[in-house]
N, C-alpha and C positions, 0 to 999 in steps of 0.2 A: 504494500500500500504506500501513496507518495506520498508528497510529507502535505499537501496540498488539502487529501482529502483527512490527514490527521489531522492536519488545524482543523477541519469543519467538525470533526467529533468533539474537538478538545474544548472549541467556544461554543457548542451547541445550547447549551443552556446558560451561554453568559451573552452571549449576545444575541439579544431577539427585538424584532422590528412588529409595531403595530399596525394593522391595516385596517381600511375603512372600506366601504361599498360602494365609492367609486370608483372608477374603472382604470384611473387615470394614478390612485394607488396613493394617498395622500395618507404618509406613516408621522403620526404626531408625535411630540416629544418622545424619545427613546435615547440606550444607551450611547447608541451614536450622534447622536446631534447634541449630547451634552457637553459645554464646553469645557468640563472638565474631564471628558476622555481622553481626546486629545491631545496626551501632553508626550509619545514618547511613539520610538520607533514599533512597537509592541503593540499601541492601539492601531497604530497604522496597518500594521499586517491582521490583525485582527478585523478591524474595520473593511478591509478589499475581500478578506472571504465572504464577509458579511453580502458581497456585491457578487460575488462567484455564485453564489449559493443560490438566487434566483434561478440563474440559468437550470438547476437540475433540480429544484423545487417542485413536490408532488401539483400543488395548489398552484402555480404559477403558468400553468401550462405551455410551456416552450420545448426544452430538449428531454422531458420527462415524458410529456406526452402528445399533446392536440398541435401545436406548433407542425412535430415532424410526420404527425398520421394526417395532416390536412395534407402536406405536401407532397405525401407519396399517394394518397390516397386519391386527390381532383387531378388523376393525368392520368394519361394510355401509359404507364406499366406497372400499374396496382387497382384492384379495387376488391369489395367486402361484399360478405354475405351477411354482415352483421345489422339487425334492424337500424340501431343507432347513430352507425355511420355510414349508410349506405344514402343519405342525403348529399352526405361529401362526393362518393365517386359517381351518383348519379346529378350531381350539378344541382342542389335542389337546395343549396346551403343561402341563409337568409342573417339580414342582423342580428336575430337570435341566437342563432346556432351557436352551440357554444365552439364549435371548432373556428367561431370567427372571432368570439366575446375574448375567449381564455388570452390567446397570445398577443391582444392589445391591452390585455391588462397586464400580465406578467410581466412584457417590454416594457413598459410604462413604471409597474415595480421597479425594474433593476435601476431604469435612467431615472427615476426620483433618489434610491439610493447612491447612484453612479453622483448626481449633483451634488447630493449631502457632502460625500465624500472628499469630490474635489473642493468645492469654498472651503472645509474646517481643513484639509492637510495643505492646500495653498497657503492656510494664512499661518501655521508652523514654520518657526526661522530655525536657525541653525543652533540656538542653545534644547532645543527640542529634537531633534531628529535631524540625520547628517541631509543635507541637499542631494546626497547623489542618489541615496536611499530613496529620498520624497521622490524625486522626479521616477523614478521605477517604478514605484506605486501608482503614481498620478496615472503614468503611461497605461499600466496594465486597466486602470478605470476607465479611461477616454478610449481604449481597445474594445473594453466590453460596452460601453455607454455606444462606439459608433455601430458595432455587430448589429444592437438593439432597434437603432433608427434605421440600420440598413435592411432588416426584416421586416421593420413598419410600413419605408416608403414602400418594398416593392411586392406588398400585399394591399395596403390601403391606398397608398398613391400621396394624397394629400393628407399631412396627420399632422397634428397639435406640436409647436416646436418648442420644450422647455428644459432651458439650460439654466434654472435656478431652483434648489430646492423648495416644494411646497410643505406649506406652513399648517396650511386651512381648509378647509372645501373651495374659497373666493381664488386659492393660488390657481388650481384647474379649471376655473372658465377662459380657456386659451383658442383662440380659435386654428383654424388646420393654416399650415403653411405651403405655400408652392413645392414639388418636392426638386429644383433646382436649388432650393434654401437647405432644405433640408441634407442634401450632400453637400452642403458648402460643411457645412456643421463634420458631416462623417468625415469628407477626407482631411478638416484641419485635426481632427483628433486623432485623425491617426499619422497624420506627418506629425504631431508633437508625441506619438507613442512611437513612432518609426526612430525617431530621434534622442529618445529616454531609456528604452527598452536595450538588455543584450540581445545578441544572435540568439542565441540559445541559453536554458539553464539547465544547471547539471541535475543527479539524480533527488535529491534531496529537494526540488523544488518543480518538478514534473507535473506541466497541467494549468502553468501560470502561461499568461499570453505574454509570446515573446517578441523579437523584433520581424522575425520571418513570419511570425503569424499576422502583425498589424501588416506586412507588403503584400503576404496574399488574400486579406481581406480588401485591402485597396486595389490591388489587380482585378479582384471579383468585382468591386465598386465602377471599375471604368468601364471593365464589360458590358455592365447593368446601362450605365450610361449612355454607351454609345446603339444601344437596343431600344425597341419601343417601354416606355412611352418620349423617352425625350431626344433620341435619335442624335446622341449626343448634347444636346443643350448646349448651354452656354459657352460649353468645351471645346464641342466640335465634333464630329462623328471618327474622322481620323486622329487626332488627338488623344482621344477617349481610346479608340484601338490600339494608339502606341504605347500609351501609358498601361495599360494591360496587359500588352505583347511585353515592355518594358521588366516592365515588375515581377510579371511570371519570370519572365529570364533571369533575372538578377536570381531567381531561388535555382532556379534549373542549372545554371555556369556557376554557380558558389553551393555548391551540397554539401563540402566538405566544410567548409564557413560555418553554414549554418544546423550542422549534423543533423542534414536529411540522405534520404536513399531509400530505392524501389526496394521491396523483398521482391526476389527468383521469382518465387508460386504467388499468384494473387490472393489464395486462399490463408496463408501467412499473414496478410494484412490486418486480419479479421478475429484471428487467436485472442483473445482473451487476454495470454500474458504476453502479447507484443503492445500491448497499447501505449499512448505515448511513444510507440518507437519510431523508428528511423524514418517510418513513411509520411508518420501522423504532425501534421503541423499546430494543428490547436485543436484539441479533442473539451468537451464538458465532462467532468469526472462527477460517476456515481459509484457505492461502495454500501454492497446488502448487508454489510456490519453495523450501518450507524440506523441507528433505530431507537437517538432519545430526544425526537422530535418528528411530527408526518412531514416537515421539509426534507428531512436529512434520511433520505430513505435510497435504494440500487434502483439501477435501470430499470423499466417496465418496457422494453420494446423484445425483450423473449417472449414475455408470455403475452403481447401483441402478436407476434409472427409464428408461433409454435401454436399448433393443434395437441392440443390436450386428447391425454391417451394413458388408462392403465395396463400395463405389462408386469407380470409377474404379482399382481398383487399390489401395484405401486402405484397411483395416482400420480399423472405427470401434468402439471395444469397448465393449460394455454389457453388463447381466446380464436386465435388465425386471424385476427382482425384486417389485418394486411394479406393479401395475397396477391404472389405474381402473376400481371395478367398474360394470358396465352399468348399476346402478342409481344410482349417480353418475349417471356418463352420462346417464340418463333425467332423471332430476330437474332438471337444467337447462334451463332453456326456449332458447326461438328466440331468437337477438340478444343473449345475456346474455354479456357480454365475460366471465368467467368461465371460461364453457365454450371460449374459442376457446386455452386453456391444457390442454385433454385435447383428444388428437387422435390419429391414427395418422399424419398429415401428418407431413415434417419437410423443412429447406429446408437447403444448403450451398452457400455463397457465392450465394446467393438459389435458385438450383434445388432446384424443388421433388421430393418421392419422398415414398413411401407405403410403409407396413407394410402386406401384400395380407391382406385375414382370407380365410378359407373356412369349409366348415363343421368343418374339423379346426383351425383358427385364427379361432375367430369373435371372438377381442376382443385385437388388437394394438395398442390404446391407449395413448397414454404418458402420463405427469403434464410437459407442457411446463413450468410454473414449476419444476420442477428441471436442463433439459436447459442445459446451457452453452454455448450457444451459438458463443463464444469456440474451445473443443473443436474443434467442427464443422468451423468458417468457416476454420481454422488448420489442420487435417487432424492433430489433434493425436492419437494412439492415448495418451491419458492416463488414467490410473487414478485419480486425482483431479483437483480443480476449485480453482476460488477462490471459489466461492460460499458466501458466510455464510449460516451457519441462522437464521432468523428465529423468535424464541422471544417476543417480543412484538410487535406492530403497530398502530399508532393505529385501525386498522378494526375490532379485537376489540372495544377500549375501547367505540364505539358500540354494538357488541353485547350486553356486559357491561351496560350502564348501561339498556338496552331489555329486555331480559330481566328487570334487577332489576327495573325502575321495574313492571311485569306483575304481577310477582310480588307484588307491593306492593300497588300501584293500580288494577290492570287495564290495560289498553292508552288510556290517556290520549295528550295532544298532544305531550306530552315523548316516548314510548315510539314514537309513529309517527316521530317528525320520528327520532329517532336511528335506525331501523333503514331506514325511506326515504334517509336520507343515503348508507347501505351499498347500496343498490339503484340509486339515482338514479346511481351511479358505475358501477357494473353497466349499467346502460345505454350508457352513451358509449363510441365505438368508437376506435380508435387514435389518432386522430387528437384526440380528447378532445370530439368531436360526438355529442349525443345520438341515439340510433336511435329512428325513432317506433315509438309500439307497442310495443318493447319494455321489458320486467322494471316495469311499473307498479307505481306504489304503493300500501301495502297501507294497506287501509281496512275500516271496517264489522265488522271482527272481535271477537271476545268475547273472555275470558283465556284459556280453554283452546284455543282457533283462533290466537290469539298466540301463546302456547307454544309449541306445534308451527312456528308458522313462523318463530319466531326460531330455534328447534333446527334447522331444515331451512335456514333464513339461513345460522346458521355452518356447517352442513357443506359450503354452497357457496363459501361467502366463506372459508374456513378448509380448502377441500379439500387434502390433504396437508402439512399441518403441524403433524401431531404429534397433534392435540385432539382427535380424534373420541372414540375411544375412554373420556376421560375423561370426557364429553360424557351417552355414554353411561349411562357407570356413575353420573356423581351426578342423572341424571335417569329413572332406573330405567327405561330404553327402549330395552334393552339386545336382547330378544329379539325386541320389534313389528318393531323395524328391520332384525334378519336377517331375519325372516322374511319381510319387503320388499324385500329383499333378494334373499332364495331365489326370491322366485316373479317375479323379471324375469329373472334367470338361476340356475338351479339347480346347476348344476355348478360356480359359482362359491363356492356355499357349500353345502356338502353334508353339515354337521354341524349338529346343535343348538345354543345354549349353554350350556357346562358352567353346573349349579348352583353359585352364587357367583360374584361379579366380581370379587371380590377374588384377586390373584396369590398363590401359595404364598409362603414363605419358602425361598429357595435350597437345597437337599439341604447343601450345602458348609458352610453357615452352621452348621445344627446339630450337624452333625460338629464345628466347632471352637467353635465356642460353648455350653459346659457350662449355660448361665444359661436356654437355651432350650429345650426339652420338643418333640418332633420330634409333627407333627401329620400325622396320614397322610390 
């Protein structure tokens, strides 16, 4: 365990934050806004978990839950048999829903604590806490505070901009800002965490966002940019690409720098005890030990993805909430290690069993890079996991940087050699041996043939983790792709796409927020 999710057991009942029923997350007097916290390197590192700890919060719904099941769940490579959320993948989701309510409240939590944090540790001098200390923390804040707005804009579009902590219920009647504003905000926080932040930290500190992490959130931020809705903006559409192409690169030519690097097997990536490794550039850490508060509880996306099943006498409890859709499925070719992470196989203490389909169960598939293996092999009936969510990855970076350079230049040598890099791993089998014949490299293609296959690149290489969906919407191929969806299996999506990709604004919100004009 890192020493990261030790702090979060160690403050768990010293530091706690109050919440109210706004949505916007207005926590009043607590230990952290007392100005006599404050006073020493100690409250500081205590205070930033305090900030960490949203992110993987039962009740916060972000990387714990509704956040990453809306976003694999509204796009052609998932959807549910589940009554509850079968609104999600049939397009049917409204203000209400809570898969639209939860993760404008939670981002809202963090960036109200994200603002506490920054005013009370800005205004500690040097007979308090060393400056080069402050500025790391500060960094690792304005990291997670931009993550939060970068989630916001490119689900709701236009969203409330506040970068001072509230006081009151009067501090949240803020009204929505243009979301060219609102990136002004993410990329200064994080060229001042680009600039605060190490490369890397060592073991003892695994799980804090580092400098490579704020460049490939920024890389991610141009991309977004330079896609619909703003086509670049103020930026520039080519700008936006180069800054993308730019930033990815800098992680891809400096690996040794910033101690990243591919595992051989794709399926490695996904281990349990490789988290935090080599590949992982900023993961949100959970940990099914800490159980002395419902914030501080392990991951919930096993028993999301795993089909509950007793064997031997054992109850193995899952929900399947998420399943891979058949056109997933399809789109993987033969021999591509990728796909040998969806399956309906699954193995305990090596014996193998099967999910049986029929034709009243024709697709009992699971997303394996979520299944816990640990779980299994242990006969553990656990509700959560210790598996970290992986919210960046050096394999993106390659993508990122192949996509921009396309977009730019067309599919030049730089543009193949990076997305070949992602394939050529895709090849090699457990053992980290290439399979002949399979997942060849791509060649002879034009921009718009490139396009398409880096988009259809990430949703292989990137299957269940989070991205599709936004994939979609800044690439305006939102509807081609259900509809490729619909016709390998129809029942699997059996709605249209609503007009507009853009998420409503919470019902909740407008109720307490006077500053905002209810849009029906």
């Amino acid at each position: 365990m890192n020493k990261l999710k030790n702090t979060i057991i160690a403050i768990a009942c010293s530091v706690a934050f109050v919440g109210c029923h706004n949505l916007l997350d207005v926590e009043p007097y607590s230990v952290l806004t007392d100005d006599n916290y404050f006073q020493d390197i100690n409250d500081v590192k205590s205070a930033t978990t305090g900030v960490y700890d949203v992110l993987s919060d039962k009740s916060s719904g972000l990387y714990w839950g509704e956040l990453i099941i809306f976003d694999m769940l509204a796009t052609d490579e998932a959807y549910t048999e589940r009554q509850n959320e079968r609104e999600i993948s049939e397009f049917l989701y409204n203000p209400s829903t809570k898969y639209v309510e939860k993760p404008w409240q939670g981002s809202y939590k963090l960036i109200n604590r994200a603002n506490k944090f920054i005013e009370k540790v800005e205004a500690m001098d040097s007979t308090m806490v060393d400056q080069d200390e402050k500025r790391k923390y500060l960094g690792q804040v304005r990291f997670l505070r931009a993550l939060n707005y970068f989630n916001l804009v490119r689900h709701y579009n236009e969203v409330p901009l506040r970068l001072h902590s509230a006081t009151g219920v009067d501090d949240t009647h803020v009204p929505v800002s243009q979301p060219e504003d609102v990136y002004k905000v993410i990329i200064a926080d994080l060229d001042s965490a680009i600039g605060a932040l190490p490369n890397h930290y060592g073991s003892g500190d695994l799980g804090r966002a580092d400098k490579a992490a704020a460049i490939a959130l920024k890389s991610k931020v141009y991309l977004t940019i330079a896609g619909y809705p703003l086509f670049g903006g103020e930026t520039g559409q080519t700008e936006a690409y180069t800054m993308a192409r730019d930033l990815a690169r800098e992680l891809i030519d400096n690996q040794a720098e910033y101690e990243l690097g591919l595992w051989d097997y794709y399926g490695d990536e996904f281990e349990t005890m490789n988290d935090n490794g080599k590949e992982d550039i900023f993961c949100v850490q959970f940990s099914s030990s800490v159980g002395l508060a419902p914030a501080f509880e392990g991951a919930n996306i096993h028993k999301e993805t795993f089909k509950s099943t007793t064997k031997n006498g054992i109850k193995y409890d899952g929900k399947h909430t998420v399943r891979p859709s058949t056109y997933l499925k399809n789109t993987i070719t033969k021999n591509d290690a990728r796909g040998n992470l969806i399956s309906n196989v699954f193995y305990i203490n090596g014996k193998k069993y099967t999910n049986k389909e029929s034709s009243k169960k024709p697709n009992m598939q699971m997303f394996h890079k979520w299944i816990d293996q640990e779980i299994l092999d242990g006969a553990l009936n656990a509700q959560v996991s210790d598996q970290d969510w992986k919210v960046f990855r050096l394999a993106e970076m390659y993508l990122i940087a192949a996509e921009a350079e396309n977009e730019l230049n067309g599919p030049t040598a730089d543009a193949y050699a990076w997305i070949n890099t992602i394939r050529e791993r895709a090849r090699n089998d457990s053992d980290g041996n290439p399979v002949e014949g399979a997942v060849p490299d791509l060649e002879g293609l034009d921009q718009e043939s490139f396009r398409k296959a880096v988009l259809n690149e990430r949703m292989i290489e990137l299957h269940a983790e989070a991205k599709r969906w936004f994939d979609l919407v800044r690439t305006q191929t939102f509807e081609e792709q259900i509809a490729a969806a619909q016709q390998a299996r129809e029942f699997e999506f059996p709605n249209q796409v609503p007009e507009g990709y853009i998420l409503p604004i919470p019902y909740e919100e407008y109720v307490s927020n006077d500053s905002i004009d209810y849009v029906q």
